[in-house]
C-alpha positions as CSV (number, residue, x, y, z in Angstrom):
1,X,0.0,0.0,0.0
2,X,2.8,2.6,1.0
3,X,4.2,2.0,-2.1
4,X,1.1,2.4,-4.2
5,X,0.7,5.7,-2.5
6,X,4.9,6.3,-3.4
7,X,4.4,5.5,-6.6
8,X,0.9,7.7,-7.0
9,X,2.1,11.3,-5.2
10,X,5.5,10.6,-7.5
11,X,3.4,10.2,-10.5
12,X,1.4,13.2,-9.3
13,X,4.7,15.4,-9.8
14,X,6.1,14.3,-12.6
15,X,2.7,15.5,-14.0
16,X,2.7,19.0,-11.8
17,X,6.1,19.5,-13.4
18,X,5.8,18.7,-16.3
19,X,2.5,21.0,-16.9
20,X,4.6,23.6,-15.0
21,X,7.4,23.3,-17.4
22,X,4.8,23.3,-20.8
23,X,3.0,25.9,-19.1
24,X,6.1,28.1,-19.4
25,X,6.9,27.0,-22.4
26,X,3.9,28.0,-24.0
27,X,4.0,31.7,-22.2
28,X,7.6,32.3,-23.3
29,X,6.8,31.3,-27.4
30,X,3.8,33.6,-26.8
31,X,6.4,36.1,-25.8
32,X,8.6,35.7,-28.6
33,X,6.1,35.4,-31.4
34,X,5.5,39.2,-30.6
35,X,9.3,39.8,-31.3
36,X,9.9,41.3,-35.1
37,X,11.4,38.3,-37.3
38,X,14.9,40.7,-38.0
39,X,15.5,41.6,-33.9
40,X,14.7,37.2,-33.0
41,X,16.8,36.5,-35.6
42,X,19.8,39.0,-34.1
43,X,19.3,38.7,-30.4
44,X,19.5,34.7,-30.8
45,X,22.5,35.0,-32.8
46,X,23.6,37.5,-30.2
47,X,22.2,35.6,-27.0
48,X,22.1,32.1,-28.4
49,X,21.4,30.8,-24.3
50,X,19.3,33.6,-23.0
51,X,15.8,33.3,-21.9
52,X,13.5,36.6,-22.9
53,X,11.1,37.6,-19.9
54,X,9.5,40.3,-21.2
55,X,9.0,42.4,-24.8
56,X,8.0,46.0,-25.6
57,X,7.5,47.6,-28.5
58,X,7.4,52.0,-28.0
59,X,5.6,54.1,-30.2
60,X,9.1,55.3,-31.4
61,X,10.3,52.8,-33.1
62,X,12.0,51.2,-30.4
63,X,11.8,47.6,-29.2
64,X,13.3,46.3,-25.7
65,X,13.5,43.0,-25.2
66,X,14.3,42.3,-21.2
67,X,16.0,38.6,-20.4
68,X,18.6,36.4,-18.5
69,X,21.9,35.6,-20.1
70,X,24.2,32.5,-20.1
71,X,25.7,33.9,-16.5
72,X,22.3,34.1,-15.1
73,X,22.2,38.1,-15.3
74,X,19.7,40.0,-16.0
75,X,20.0,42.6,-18.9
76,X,18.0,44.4,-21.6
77,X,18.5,44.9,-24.9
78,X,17.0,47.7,-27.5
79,X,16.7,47.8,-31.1
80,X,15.7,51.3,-32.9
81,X,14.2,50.0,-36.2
82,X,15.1,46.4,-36.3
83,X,19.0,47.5,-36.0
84,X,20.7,47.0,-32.6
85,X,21.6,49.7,-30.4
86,X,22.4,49.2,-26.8
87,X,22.4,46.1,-24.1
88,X,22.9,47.0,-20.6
89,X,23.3,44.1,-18.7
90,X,23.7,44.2,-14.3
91,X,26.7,42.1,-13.2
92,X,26.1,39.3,-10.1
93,X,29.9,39.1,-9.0
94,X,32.9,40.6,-9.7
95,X,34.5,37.7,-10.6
96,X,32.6,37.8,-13.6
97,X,34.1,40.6,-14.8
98,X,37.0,40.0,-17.4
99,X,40.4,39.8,-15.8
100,X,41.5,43.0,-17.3
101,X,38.8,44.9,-15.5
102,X,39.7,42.7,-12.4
103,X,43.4,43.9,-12.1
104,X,42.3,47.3,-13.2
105,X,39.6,47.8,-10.0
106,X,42.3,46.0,-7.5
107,X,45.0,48.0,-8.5
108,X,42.9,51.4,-8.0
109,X,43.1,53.3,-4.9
110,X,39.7,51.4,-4.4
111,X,40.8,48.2,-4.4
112,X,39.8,47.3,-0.9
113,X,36.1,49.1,-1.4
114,X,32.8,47.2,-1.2
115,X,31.5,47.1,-4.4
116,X,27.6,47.3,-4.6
117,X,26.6,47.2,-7.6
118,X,28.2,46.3,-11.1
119,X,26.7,46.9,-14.4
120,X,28.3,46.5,-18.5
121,X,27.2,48.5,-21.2
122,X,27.5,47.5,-24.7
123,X,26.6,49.8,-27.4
124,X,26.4,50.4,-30.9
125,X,29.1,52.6,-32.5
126,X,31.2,52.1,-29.5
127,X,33.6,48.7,-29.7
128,X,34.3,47.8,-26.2
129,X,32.1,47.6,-23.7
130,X,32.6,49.7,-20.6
131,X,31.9,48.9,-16.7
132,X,30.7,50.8,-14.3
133,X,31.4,49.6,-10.6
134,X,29.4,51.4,-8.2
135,X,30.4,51.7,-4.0
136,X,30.8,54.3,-1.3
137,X,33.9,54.9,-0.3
138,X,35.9,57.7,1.6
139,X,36.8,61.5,0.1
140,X,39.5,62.6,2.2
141,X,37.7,63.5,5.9
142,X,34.5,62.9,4.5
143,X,33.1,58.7,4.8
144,X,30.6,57.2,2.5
145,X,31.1,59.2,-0.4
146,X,29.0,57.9,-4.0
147,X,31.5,56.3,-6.2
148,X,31.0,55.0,-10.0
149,X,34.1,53.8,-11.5
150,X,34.2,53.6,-15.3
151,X,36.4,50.8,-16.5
152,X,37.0,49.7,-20.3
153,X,37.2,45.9,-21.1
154,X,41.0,45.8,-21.7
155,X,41.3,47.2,-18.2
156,X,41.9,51.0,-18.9
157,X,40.8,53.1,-16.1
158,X,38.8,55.8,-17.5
159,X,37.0,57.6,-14.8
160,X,35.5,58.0,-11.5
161,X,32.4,60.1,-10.6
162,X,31.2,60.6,-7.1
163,X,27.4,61.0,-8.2
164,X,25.2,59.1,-9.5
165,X,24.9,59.5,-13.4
166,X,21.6,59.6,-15.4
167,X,20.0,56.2,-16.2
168,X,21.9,54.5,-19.2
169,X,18.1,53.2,-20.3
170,X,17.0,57.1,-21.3
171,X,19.3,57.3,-23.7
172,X,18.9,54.6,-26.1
173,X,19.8,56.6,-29.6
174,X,23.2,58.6,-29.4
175,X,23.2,61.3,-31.8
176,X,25.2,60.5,-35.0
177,X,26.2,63.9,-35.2
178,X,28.4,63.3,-32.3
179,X,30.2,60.5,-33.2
180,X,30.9,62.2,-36.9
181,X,32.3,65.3,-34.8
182,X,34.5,63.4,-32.6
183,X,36.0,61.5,-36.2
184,X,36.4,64.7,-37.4
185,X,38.2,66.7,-34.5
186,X,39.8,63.9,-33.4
187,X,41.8,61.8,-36.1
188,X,42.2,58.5,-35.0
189,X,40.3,58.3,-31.8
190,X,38.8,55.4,-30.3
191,X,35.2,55.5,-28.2
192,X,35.6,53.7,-25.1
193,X,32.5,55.0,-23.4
194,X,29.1,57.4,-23.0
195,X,27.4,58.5,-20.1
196,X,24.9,61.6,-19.4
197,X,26.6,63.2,-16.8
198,X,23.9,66.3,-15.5
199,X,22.5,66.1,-19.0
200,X,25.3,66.8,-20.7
201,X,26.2,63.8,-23.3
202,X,30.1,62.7,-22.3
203,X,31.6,60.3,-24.3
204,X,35.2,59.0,-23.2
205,X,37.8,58.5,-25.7
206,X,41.5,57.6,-26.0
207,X,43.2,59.8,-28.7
208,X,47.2,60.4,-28.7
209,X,47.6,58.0,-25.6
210,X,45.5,60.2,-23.7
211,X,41.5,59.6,-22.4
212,X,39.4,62.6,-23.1
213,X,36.6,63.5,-22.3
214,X,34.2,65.3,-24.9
215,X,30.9,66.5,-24.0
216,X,27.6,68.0,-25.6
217,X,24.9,70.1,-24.8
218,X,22.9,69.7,-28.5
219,X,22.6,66.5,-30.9
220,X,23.1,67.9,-34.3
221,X,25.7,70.3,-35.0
222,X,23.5,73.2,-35.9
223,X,22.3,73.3,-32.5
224,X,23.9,76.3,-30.1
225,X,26.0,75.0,-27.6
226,X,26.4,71.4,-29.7
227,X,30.2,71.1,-28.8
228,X,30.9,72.0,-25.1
229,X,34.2,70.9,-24.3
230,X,37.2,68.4,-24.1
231,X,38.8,67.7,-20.9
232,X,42.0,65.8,-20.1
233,X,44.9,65.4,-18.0
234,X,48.3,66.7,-19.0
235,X,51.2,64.5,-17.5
236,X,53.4,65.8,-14.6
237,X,56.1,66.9,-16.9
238,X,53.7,69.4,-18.7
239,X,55.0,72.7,-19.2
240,X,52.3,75.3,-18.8
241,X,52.9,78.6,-20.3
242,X,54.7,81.4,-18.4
243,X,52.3,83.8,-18.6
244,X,48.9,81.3,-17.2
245,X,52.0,80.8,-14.1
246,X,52.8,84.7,-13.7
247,X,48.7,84.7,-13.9
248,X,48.2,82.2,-11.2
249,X,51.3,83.6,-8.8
250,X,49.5,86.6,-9.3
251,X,46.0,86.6,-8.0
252,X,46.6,83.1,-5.8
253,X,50.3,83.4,-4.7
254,X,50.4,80.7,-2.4
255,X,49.0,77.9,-4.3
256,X,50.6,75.1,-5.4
257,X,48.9,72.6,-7.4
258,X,49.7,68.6,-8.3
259,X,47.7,68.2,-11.0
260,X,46.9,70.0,-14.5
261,X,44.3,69.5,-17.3
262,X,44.1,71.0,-20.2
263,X,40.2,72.4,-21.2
264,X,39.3,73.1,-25.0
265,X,36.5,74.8,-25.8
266,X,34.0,77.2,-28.3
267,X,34.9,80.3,-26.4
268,X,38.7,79.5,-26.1
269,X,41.2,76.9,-24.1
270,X,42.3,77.1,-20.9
271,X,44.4,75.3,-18.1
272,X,42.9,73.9,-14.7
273,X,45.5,73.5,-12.3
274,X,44.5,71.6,-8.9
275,X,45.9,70.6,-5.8
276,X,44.2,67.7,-5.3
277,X,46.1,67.2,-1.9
278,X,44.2,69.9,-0.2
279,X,40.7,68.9,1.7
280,X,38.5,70.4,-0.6
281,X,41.1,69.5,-3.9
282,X,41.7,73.1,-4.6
283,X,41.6,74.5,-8.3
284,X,41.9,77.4,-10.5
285,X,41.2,77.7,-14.3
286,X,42.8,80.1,-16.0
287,X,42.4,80.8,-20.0
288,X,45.7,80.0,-22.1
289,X,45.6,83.8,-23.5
290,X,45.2,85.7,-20.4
């Protein structure tokens, strides 16, 4: 009798599970047939493994598709017009993370920080992804200070912000416009990165040996303001003109700064010189024709 009843409850799950599992089945092709033909036919190519859990289409043309890849993340994907254009995906573990990035984050002045959050962004017109590692961590006197650290897949260490940038999702399409400017101004440069920083479109780039950082306020050239500026850091042997010194010694005569970058710009270029040792990391710009 007690195995009768084994054999009936086992019988009876077999059957709950497999219903369960045709159950889901049916829900996810249902999910899928609303998918355009072009975007299945790329995001399986692209995410052969994934499992889609939910699809929108916008009334602008654009189509998300939200899903769990191979590594059990979950990310999101959108196409403008059946063409691919951005997947941001959020990172479980940094051990994930490519051993580039790895060594990059642990040899960092944040290597022994507690990272919270960790999230890749892949996107069109840009040919390596970019992380962003997100933790508080101490500013000088001042504890639990935001930090988002921006790190390229090979492992160069682009950036770090200490607030909290606009959501990746918002901006989907990046101007065209921009990327044709950069090309132009810029010979030779390589797009490691974009984020809206304040909402002002930043895009990080490695030109000469040096990352730069060029941002926009418009999206087509013709707009005022389209080109804002390019920021970078000159190396300590830089040799900043005499007369932005005499300038300095001038109105700040006891300043001493240990770092300088160099700011170009629609209303003219300039030098920001900063002592980054000081509490509040001091700093002066001062225009290169003064």
């Amino acid at each position: 009798m007690k195995f009768r009843n084994c054999l009936f409850y086992s019988l009876l799950a077999v059957l709950f599970v497999s219903f369960t599992a045709c159950e889901k089945e049916n829900e996810m092709e249902k999910l899928t047939a609303e998918i355009p033909v072009a975007i299945k036919r790329d995001f399986n190519a692209k995410y052969p493994l994934a499992t889609v859990t939910s699809f929108h289409a916008y009334s602008d043309s654009i189509n998300e598709i939200e899903f769990v890849n191979d590594l059990q993340n979950k990310a999101t994907v959108w196409y403008d017009k059946n063409v691919w254009k951005f997947t941001y995906t959020k990172v479980d573990d940094l051990k994930q993370l490519p051993v580039k990035v790895q060594d990059s984050f642990r040899n960092s002045p944040y290597a022994n920080a507690s990272v919270q959050d960790i999230y890749k962004a892949e996107r069109r017109g840009i040919k390596q992804p970019l992380y962003t590692l997100h933790f508080k961590y101490a500013i000088k006197k001042t504890p639990n200070v935001e930090h988002y650290v921006f790190i390229s897949e090979d492992g160069l260490f682009i950036k770090t912000l200490n607030w909290r940038p606009n959501d990746p999702s918002w901006f989907v399409r990046l101007p065209q416009d921009h990327f044709n400017y950069i090309a132009r101004k810029y010979s030779g440069a390589e797009i490691r990165g974009y984020v809206n920083n304040g909402g002002y479109n930043e895009y990080f780039i490695l030109h000469e040996g040096k990352v730069k950082f060029v941002t926009f306020r418009g999206e087509v050239e013709s707009d005022r303001g389209f080109w804002y500026e390019t920021r970078y850091e000159l190396g300590r042997d830089a040799v900043v003109p005499e007369n932005v010194i005499a300038y300095l010694h001038k109105t700040h005569p006891e300043f001493t700064y240990t770092h300088v970058y160099y700011i170009e710009s629609p209303d003219g270029n300039s030098y920001h010189l900063q002592d980054k040792n000081h509490d509040q990391e001091l700093g002066y710009i001062i225009g290169e024709g003064i």
